[in-house]
C-alpha positions as CSV (number, residue, x, y, z in Angstrom):
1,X,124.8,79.0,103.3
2,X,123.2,77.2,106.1
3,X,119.6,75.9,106.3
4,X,117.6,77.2,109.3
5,X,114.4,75.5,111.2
6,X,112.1,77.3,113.3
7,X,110.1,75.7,115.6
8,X,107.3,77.0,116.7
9,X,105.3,75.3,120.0
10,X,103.8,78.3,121.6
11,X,100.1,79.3,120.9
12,X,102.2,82.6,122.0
13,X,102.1,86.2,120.1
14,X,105.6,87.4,120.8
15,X,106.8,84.0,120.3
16,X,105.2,83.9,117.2
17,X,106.1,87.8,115.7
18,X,110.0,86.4,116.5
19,X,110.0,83.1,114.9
20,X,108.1,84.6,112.0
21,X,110.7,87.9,112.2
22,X,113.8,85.7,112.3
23,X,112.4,83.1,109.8
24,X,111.3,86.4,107.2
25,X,115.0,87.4,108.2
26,X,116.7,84.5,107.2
27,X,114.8,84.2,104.1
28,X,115.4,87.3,102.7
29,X,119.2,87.1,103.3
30,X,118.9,83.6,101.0
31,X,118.7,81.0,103.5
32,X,116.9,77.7,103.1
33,X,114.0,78.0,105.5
34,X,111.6,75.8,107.1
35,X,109.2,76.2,109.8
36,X,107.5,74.1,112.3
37,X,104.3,74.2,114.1
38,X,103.9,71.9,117.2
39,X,102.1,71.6,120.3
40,X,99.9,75.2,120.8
41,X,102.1,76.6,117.9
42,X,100.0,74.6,115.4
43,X,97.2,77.4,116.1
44,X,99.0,80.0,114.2
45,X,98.2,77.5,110.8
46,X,94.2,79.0,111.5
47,X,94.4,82.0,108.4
48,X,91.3,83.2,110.4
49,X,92.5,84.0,113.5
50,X,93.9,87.7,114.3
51,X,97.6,88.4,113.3
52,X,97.1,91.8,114.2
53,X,97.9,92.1,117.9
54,X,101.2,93.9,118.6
55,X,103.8,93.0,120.9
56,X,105.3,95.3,123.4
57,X,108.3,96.3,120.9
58,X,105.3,96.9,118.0
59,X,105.0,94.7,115.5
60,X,102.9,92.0,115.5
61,X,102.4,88.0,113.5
62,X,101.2,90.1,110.6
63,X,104.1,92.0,109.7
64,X,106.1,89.3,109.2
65,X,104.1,85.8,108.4
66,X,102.5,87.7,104.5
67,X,106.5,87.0,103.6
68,X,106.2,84.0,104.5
69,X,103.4,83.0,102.8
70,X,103.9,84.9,99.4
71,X,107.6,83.4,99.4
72,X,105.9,79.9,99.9
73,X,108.3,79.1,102.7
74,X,107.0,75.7,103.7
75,X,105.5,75.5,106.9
76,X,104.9,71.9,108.3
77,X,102.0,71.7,111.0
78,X,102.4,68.4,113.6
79,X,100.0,66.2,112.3
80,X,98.6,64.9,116.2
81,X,98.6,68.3,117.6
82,X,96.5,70.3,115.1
83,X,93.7,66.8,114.5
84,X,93.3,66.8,118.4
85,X,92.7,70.9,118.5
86,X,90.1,70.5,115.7
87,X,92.3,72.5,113.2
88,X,91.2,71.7,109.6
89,X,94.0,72.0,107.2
90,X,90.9,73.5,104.6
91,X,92.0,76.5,107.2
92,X,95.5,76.6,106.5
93,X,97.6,78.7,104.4
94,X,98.8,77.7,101.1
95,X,102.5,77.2,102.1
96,X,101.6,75.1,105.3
97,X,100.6,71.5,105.6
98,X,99.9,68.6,107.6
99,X,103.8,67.0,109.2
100,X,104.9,64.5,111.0
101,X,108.0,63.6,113.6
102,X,110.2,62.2,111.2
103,X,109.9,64.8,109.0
104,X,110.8,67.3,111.6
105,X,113.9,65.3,112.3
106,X,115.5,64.9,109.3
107,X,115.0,68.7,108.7
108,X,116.5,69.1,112.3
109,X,119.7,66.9,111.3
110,X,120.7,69.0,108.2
111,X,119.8,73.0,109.9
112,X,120.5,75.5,112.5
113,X,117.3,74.8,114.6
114,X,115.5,78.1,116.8
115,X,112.9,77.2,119.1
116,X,110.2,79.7,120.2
């Protein structure tokens, strides 16, 4: 089965409800899944902020990212881009954690990569 990335670099709700859809999607059809939060995607690592909002087709972050989470699906958050929006990884959510670049890339070189 192939491996799948998601990259997330939106601080974006739809883009977020899809990438966390397709990712809980993947996942649950017994992919190997990653995700990755860069640029203002890296926002969505803050477990206090409101997953609740619902798109226009009606679901929202918060149907989907609890899979996530529960199924530990790792979630890498770009190192740079969360420090210089004052995110504090003390805020994150069990299954995500501090990434860098190179990381990204090698996961990149060996999956089927969506960008959202």
């Amino acid at each position: 089965m192939p491996n799948f990335l998601f990259v997330l670099s939106k601080d974006d709700n739809e883009a977020a409800t899809r990438c966390f859809q397709f990712a809980k999607i993947a996942h649950s059809k017994g992919h190997k899944v990653n995700i990755f939060f860069i640029d203002g995607g890296v926002t969505w690592a803050n477990k206090t902020r409101d997953f609740s909002k619902k798109t226009t087709t009606g679901d929202c972050p918060g149907d989907h990212l609890p899979y996530l989470v529960e199924n530990e699906v790792e979630i890498g958050v770009c190192t740079p881009c969360a420090k210089n929006r004052g995110l504090d990884e003390a805020n994150f959510f069990h299954n995500m954690a501090l990434d860098g670049g190179p990381h990204l890339i090698d996961m990149a070189a060996e999956a089927k990569v969506f960008n959202f």
